[in-house]
C-alpha positions in Angstrom: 81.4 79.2 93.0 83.1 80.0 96.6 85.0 76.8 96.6 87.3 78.0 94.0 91.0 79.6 94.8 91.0 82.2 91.8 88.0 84.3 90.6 89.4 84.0 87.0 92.1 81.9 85.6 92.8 83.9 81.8 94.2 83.2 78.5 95.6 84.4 75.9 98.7 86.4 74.0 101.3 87.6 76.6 101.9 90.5 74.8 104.2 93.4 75.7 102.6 96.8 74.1 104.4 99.6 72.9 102.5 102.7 73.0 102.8 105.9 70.9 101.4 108.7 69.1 100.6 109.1 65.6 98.8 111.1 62.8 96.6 109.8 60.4 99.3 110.3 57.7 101.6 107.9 59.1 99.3 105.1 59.5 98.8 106.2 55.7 102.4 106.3 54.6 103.1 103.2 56.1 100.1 101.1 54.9 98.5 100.4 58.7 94.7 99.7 58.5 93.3 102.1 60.9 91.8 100.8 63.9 92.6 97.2 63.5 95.5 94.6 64.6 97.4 93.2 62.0 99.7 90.5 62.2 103.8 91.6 61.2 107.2 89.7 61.1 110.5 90.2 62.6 111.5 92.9 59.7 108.2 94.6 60.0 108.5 94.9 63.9 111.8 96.4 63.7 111.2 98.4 60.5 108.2 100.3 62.9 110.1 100.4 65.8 112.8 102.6 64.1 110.0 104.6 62.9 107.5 105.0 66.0 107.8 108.3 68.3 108.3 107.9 72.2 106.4 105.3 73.6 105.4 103.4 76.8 106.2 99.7 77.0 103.9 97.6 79.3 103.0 94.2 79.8 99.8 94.0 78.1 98.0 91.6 75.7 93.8 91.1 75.5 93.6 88.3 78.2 96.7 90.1 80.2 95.1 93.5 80.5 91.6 91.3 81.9 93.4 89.9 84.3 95.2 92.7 85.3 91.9 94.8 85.9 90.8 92.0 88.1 93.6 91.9 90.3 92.9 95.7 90.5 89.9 95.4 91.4 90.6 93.1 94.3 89.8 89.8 92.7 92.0 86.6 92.7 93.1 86.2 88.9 96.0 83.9 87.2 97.2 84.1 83.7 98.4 81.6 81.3 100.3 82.9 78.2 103.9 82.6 76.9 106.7 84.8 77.0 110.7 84.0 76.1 113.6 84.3 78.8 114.9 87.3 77.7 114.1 91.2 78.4 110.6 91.9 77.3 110.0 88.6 78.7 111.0 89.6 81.7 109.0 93.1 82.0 105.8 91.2 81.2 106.1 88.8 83.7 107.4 91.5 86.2 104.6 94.2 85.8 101.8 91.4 85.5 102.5 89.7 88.7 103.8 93.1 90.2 99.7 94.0 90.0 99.0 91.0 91.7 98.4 88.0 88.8 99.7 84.7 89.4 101.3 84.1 86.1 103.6 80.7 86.4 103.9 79.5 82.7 107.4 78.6 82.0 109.8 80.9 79.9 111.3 80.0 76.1 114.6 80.2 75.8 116.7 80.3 72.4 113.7 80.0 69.9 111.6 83.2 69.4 111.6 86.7 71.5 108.8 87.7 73.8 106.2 89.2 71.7 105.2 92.7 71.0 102.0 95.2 69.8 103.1 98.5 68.8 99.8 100.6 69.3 99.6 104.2 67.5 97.3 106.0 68.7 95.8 108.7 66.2 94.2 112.0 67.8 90.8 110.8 67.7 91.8 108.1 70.4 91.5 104.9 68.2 94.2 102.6 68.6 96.0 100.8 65.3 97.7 97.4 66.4 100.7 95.9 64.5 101.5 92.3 66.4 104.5 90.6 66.3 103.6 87.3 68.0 107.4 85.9 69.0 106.5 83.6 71.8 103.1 83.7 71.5 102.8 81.0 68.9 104.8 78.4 71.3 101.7 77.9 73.9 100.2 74.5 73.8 98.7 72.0 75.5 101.6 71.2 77.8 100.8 75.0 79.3 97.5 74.4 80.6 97.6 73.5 84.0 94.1 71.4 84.6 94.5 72.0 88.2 94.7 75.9 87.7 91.6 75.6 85.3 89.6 73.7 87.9 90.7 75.7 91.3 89.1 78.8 89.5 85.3 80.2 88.8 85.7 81.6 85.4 88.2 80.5 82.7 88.5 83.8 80.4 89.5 83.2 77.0 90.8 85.8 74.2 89.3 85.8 70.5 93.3 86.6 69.2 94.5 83.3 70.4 92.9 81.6 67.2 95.4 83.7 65.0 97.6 80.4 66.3 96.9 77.1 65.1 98.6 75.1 67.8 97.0 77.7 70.5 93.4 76.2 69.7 94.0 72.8 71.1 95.1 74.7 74.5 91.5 76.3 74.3 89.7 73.5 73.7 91.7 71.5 76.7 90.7 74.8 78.8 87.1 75.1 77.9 87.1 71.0 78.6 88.4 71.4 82.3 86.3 73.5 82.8 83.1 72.1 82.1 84.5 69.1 83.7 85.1 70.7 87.2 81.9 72.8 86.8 83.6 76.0 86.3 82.4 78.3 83.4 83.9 79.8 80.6 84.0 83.2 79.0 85.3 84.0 75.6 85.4 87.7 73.8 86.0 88.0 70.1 88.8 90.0 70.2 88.6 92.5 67.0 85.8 92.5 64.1 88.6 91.4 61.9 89.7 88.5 63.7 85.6 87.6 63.9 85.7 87.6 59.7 88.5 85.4 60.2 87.6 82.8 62.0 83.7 82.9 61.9 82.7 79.5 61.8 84.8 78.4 63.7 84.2 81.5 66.5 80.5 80.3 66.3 80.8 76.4 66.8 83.0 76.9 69.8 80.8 79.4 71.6 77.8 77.1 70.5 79.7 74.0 72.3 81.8 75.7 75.1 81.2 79.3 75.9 79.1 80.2 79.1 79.9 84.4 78.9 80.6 86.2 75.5 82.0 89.7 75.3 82.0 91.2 72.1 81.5 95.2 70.8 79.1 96.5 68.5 81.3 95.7 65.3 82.6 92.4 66.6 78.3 91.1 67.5 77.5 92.3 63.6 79.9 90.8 61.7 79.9 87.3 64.2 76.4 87.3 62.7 76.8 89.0 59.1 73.9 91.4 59.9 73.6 95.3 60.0 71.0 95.4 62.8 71.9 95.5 66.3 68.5 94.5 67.6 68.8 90.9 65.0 71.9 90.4 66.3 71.2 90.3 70.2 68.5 88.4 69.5 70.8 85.6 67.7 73.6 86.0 70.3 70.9 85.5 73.3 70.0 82.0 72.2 73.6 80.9 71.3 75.5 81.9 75.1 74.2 81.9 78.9 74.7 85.3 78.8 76.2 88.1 76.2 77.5 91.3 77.2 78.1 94.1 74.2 79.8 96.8 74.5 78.7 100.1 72.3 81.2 103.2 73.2 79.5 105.7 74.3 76.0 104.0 74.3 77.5 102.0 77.5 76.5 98.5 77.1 74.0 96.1 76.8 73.9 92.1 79.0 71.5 89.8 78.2 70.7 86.3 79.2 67.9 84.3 78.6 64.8 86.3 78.4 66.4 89.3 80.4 67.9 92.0 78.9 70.0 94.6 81.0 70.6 98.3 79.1 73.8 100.0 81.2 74.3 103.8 79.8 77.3 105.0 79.0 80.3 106.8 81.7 80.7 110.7 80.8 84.8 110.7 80.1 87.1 112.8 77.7 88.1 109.9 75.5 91.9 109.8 74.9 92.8 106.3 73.8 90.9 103.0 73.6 93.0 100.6 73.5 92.1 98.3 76.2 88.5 99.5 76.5 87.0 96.1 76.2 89.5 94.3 78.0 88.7 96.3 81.4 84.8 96.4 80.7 85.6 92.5 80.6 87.7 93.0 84.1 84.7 94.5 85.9 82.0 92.5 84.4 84.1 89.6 85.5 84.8 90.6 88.8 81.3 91.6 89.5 79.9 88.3 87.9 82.5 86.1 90.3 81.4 88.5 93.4 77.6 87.3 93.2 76.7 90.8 91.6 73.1 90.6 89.7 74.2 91.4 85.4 73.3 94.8 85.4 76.0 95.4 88.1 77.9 93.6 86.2 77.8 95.6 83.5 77.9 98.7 85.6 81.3 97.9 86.8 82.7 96.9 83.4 81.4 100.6 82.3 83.1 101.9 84.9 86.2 100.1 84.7 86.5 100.7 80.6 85.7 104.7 81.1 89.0 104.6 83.6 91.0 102.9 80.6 90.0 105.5 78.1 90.4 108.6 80.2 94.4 107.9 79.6 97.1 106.7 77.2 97.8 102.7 78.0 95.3 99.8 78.8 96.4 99.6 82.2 94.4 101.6 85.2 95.7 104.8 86.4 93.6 105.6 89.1 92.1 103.2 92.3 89.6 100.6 90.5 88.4 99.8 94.2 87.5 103.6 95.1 85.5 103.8 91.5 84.0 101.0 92.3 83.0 101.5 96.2 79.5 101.0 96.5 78.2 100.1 93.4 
């Protein structure tokens, strides 16, 4: 893989997130599933603006916040998403390349704004998601740059881009480029809700394309519509070259082929999740294109996720390098 110009080339919803604090009673009074991202329109999105405390805005989005962690980390990392020409388009492509990304997709202009997650965080440190997807739902084909896909070792692919119809011919072009210039290709499921979504159709394209899945506890159960862990590992290890699940504050566990690989859990005061999966992804990533064996791997994802969760925001606070030296 050392003939490639990027580590990881990702995909996905260029999403800015807007961050802020909630009770359980207001996710209650408004009707917001806790713990899950849910899809909204314009009059929605404004309706929960009005009502949201302060927040942090960010440039975030599953794939984004990856890459992001990558860069970090020292790794070369693009992104392809789609944002609008206008002022959260703006921030998004600002802060993502301002961490080091290479993020050249082109701008919309005069159709729909940049899109945006508000993320309440309740005091036990989950994260509720209300999307509106604005720009988003414009990505297709046309985005993919073939060349980009090639000149890099891993293609990384979000689970929330199948939430958009036109998106899944850009995946499949991806995954396709890949294959054809040898490359490899890592998908994660996103949310157990958008799994019970789009099951099937989750399954056949791991089955087909995906070389590295990422999934949580919840997300690996209901991909396979069983209540034991231990069946579903076993299921997941025959269907991808290698499966890494996260389980909070059991750590994680990476298996591939006949090997399995048990990483414990990082001792942190969790404050918010959101993101958690997105930077274990980062450091399993970044190990995986460094020649690191998988339980490394997996070690640095830990590592990296505990960071994410020790603050409010899916973006690292403190030096990923120096957390990472030596491991």
């Amino acid at each position: 893989m050392s003939d490639a110009k990027y580590d990881v080339t990702a995909i996905g919803n260029a999403i800015v997130d807007v961050i802020a604090q909630a009770e359980d009673s207001f996710l209650d009074a408004n009707g917001l599933p806790k713990g899950a991202m849910s899809l909204i329109d314009t009059d929605q999105a404004t309706k929960l603006y009005g009502l949201m405390g302060p927040a942090v805005e960010t440039s975030g989005g599953s794939a984004g916040n990856t890459a992001a962690g990558i860069a970090a980390l020292g790794g070369k990392v693009a992104y392809i998403g789609k944002v609008a020409d206008d002022q959260l388009g703006e921030v998004f492509r600002h802060d993502i390349r301002a961490v080091g990304v290479t993020f050249d997709t082109p701008a919309i202009g005069g159709q729909l704004p940049t899109a945006r997650s508000f993320i309440f965080v309740t005091p036990d440190a989950q994260r509720t998601m209300q999307t509106f997807l604005g720009a988003c739902t414009l990505i297709g084909p046309d985005d993919i740059d073939i060349e980009l896909v090639a000149d890099s070792k891993v293609v990384f692919i979000e689970g929330y881009l199948w939430d958009l119809p036109a998106a899944i011919e850009s995946i499949l072009k991806a995954a396709k480029a890949a294959k054809a210039a040898g490359r490899k290709v890592a998908f994660t499921t996103s949310d157990a809700f958008c799994v019970a979504r789009f099951r099937d159709q989750f399954l056949e394209f791991i089955k087909n394309d995906v070389d590295i899945l990422f999934a949580n506890e919840s997300e690996i159960l209901s991909l396979f519509e069983v209540e034991d862990f231990d069946v579903a590992i076993e299921k997941a290890r025959v269907l991808a070259e290698i499966v890494a699940v996260t389980r909070s504050e059991k750590g994680s566990v990476v298996v591939s082929g006949s090997s399995t690989h048990v990483i414990p859990g990082q001792k942190v005061d969790v404050v918010d999740t959101t993101g958690a999966g997105d930077a274990y992804a980062a450091g399993f990533l970044y190990g995986y294109t460094h020649g690191k064996p998988l339980d490394v791997c997996g070690k640095l994802g830990g590592i990296v996720a505990s960071e994410a969760i020790s603050h409010y925001g899916p973006r690292a606070e403190a030096d990923l390098k120096a957390l990472t030296a030596g491991v």
